[in-house]
C-alpha positions in Angstrom: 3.1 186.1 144.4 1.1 188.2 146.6 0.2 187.2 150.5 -2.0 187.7 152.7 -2.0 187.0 156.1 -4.1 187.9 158.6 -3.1 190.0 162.0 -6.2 188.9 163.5 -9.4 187.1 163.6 -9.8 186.7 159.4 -13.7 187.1 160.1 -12.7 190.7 160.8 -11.9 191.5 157.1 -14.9 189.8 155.6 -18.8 191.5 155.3 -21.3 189.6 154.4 -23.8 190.9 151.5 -27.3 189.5 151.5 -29.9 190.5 148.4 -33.8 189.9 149.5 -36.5 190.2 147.7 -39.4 188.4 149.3 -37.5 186.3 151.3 -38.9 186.1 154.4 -38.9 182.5 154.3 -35.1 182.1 154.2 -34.0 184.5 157.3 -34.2 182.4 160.2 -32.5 179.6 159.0 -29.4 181.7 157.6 -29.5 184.0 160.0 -28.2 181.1 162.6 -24.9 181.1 161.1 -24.6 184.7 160.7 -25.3 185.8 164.1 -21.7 185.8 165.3 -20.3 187.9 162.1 -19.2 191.7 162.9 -19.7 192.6 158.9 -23.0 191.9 157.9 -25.3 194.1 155.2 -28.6 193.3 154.2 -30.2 194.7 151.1 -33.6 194.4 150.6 -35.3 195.0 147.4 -38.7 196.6 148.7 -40.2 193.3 149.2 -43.6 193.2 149.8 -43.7 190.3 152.3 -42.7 191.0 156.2 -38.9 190.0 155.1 -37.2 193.3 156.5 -39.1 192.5 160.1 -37.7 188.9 160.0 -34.2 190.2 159.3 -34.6 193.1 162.4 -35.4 190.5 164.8 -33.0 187.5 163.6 -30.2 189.9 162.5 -30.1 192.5 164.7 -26.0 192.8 164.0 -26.8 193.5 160.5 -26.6 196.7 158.7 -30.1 196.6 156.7 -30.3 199.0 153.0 -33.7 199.4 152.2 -34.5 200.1 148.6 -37.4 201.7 147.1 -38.3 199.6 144.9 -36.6 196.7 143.1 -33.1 197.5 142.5 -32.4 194.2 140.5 -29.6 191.9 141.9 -26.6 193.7 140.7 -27.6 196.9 142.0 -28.4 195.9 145.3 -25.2 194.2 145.7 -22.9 197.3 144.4 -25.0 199.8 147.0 -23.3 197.1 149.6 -20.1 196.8 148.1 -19.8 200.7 147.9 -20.2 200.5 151.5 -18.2 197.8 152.7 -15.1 198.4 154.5 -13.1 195.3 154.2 -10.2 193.4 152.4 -13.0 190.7 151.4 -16.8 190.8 150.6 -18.9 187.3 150.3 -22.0 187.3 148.1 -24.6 184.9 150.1 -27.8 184.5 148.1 -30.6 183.8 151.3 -31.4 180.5 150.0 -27.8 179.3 151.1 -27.5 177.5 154.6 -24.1 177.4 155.5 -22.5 175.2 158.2 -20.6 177.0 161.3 -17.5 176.6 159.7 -18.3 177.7 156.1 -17.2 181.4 156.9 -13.6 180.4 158.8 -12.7 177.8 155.8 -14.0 180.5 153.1 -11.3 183.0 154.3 -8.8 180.4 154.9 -9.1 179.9 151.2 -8.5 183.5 150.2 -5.5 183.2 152.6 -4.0 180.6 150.5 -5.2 182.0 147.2 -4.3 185.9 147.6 -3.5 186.3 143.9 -7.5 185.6 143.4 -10.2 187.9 142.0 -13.0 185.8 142.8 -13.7 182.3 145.3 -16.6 180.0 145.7 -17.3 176.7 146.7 -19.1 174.0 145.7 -23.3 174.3 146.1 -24.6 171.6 146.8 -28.8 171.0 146.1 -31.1 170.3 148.5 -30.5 166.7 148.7 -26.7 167.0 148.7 -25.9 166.3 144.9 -23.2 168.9 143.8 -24.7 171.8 141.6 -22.7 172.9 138.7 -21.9 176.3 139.7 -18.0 177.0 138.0 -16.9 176.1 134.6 -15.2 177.6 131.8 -16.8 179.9 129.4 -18.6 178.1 126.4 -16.5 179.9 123.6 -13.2 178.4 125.4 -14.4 174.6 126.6 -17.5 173.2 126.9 -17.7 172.0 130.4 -19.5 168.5 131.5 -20.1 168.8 135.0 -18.7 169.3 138.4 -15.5 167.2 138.3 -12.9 169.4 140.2 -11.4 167.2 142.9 -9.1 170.0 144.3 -9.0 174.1 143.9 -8.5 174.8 140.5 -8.7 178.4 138.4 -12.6 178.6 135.8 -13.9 180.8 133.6 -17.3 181.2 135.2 -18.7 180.9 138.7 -22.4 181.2 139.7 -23.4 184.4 141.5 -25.3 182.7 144.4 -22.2 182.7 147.1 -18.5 184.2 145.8 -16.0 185.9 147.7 -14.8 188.8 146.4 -11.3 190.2 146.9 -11.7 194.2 147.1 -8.5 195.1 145.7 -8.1 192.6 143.0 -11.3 193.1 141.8 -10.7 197.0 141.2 -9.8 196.1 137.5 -13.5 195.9 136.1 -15.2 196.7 139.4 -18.3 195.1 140.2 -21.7 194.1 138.5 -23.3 195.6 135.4 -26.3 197.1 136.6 -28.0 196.9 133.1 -28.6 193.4 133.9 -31.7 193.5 136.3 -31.5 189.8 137.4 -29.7 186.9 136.1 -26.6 186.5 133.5 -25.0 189.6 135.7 -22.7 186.5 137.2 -21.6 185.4 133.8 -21.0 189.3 132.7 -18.8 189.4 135.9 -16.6 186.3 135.6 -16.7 187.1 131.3 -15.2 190.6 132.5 -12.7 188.9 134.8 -11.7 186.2 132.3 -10.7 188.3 129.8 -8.7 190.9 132.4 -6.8 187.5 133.3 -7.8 187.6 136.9 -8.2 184.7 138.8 -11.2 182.9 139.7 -11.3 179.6 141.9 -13.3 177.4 143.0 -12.7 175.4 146.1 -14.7 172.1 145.6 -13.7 171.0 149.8 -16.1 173.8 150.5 -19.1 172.6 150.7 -22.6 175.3 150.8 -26.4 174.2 150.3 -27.7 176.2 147.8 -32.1 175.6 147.7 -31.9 176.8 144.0 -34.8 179.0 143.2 -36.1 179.1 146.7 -35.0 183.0 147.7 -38.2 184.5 146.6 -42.1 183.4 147.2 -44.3 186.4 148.0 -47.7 186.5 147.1 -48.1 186.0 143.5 -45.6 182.5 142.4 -47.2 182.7 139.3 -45.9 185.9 138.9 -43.0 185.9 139.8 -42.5 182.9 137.1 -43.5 185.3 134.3 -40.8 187.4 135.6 -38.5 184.8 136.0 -39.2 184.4 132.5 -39.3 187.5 131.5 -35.7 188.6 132.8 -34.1 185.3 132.0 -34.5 186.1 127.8 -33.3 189.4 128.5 -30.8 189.1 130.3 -29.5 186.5 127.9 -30.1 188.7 125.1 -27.9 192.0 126.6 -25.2 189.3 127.5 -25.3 188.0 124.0 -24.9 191.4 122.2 -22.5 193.0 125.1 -19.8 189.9 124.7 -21.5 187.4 122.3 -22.2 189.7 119.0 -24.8 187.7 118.1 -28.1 188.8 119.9 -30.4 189.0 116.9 -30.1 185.3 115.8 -30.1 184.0 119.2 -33.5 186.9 119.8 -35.6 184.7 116.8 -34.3 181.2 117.4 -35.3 181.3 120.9 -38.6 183.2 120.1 -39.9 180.3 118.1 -38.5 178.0 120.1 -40.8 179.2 123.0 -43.7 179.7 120.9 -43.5 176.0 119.6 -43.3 175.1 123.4 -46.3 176.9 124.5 -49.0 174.5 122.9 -47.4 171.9 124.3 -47.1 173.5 128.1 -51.1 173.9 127.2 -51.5 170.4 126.2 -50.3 169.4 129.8 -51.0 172.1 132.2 -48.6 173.2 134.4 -49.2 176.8 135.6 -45.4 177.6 136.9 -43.9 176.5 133.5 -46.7 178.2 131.6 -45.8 181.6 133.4 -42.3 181.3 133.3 -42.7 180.9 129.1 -45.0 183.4 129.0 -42.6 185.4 130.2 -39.4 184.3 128.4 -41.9 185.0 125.2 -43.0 188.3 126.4 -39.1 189.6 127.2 -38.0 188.0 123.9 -40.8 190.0 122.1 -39.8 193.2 123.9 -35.9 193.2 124.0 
């Protein structure tokens, strides 16, 4: 087996990645626990709020990447990783608030897990109920739910906070940047499943995770239609890339969603009303 062990302070070989998009309201409360990090890099996916400003004055140790316009997730997490520098590289989605000692326990895993691609811990919601965020993938087991009591290898681990180990992840290198935004986390761990490289998931790490709160900005409705909108495609490129079976699931869900619209209308609730608009609109166009 492979070790690692660390000649000095571990928080020397890890960065930090960070992916904003109109995220302004996240900064200051991550940016507490990231103030005393050497490695951090910020990647900001032209948003349109006052996000970059935020992370200038609450991160001034941070390296900041500014896109010109949105990059998708994937992307603007390889520009960083073809830039970073060190044995490790955490993924940290801005609507994570990790305690002090997330970072020192994070690399005290990779320490005792040096064989491993891929690390996460366990997200947690906003009022503390564990998230399901690792499993195995569906064509192997279906999965029922957090139920890891110690670390333990998956098939699948959700994109919003993973370390990555540089060298072990050289294999299939990083994310497919085909996918703009969501399912690149499942192409990644698919990729890494069937290279046979390790993924675990230490459930004694413990992160809040405020699902869907990274991005606001000035249109929500909007940026539910996108949500939408990327969500079926993203699921449809996934499908045909490992799943051979993109048509059938392109038609089932398209009628699915168009059965569900005149009932959204029945009941009004604009966010759910955008967001199927936009699954319908992405199904329509994929």
């Amino acid at each position: 087996m492979t070790t690692i062990q660390f000649q000095k302070n571990p928080l020397s070989e890890l960065t930090v990645i960070i992916v904003t998009y109109n995220s302004v309201h996240c900064v200051e409360a991550l940016a507490s626990a990231l103030r005393e990090l050497a490695n951090v890099i910020c990647v900001d996916n032209a948003s349109t709020d006052n996000t970059t400003e935020k992370i200038t004055k609450f991160l001034p140790n941070a390296q900041l990447l500014l896109n010109e316009k949105n990059e998708g997730f994937g992307a603007a997490n390889n520009r960083a990783l073809q830039q970073t520098s060190t044995t490790f590289a955490l993924l940290l989605n801005p609507d994570t608030l990790p305690e002090p000692d997330f970072f020192e326990q994070i690399m005290q895993a990779a320490e005792q897990f040096p064989d491993a691609a891929m690390i996460a811990p366990q997200l947690l919601d906003r009022h503390n109920v564990e998230e399901i965020n690792y499993r195995w993938p569906s064509s192997q087991w279906i999965s029922k739910g957090c139920g890891a009591d110690g670390p333990c290898c998956v098939g699948f681990l959700c994109g919003a906070a993973i370390l990555l180990n540089i060298e072990n992840m050289s294999k299939i290198g990083f994310f497919d940047e085909d996918f703009f935004l969501y399912y690149e986390d499942e192409d990644l761990s698919q990729r890494a499943f069937d290279a046979k490289l390790s993924m675990v998931v230490v459930p004694q790490i413990k992160l809040k995770h405020l699902s869907r709160g990274s991005v606001k900005g000035h249109a929500p409705l909007r940026s539910e239609f996108l949500r939408g909108y990327h969500h079926a495609q993203s699921k449809l490129l996934f499908e045909k890339k490992h799943g051979k079976k993109a048509r059938w699931l392109r038609w089932k869900t398209l009628c699915l969603a168009l059965l569900t619209l005149p009932l959204r209308l029945l009941i009004p609730q604009p966010k759910y009303i955008a967001r199927l608009l936009g699954r319908t609109v992405g199904l329509i166009r994929a």
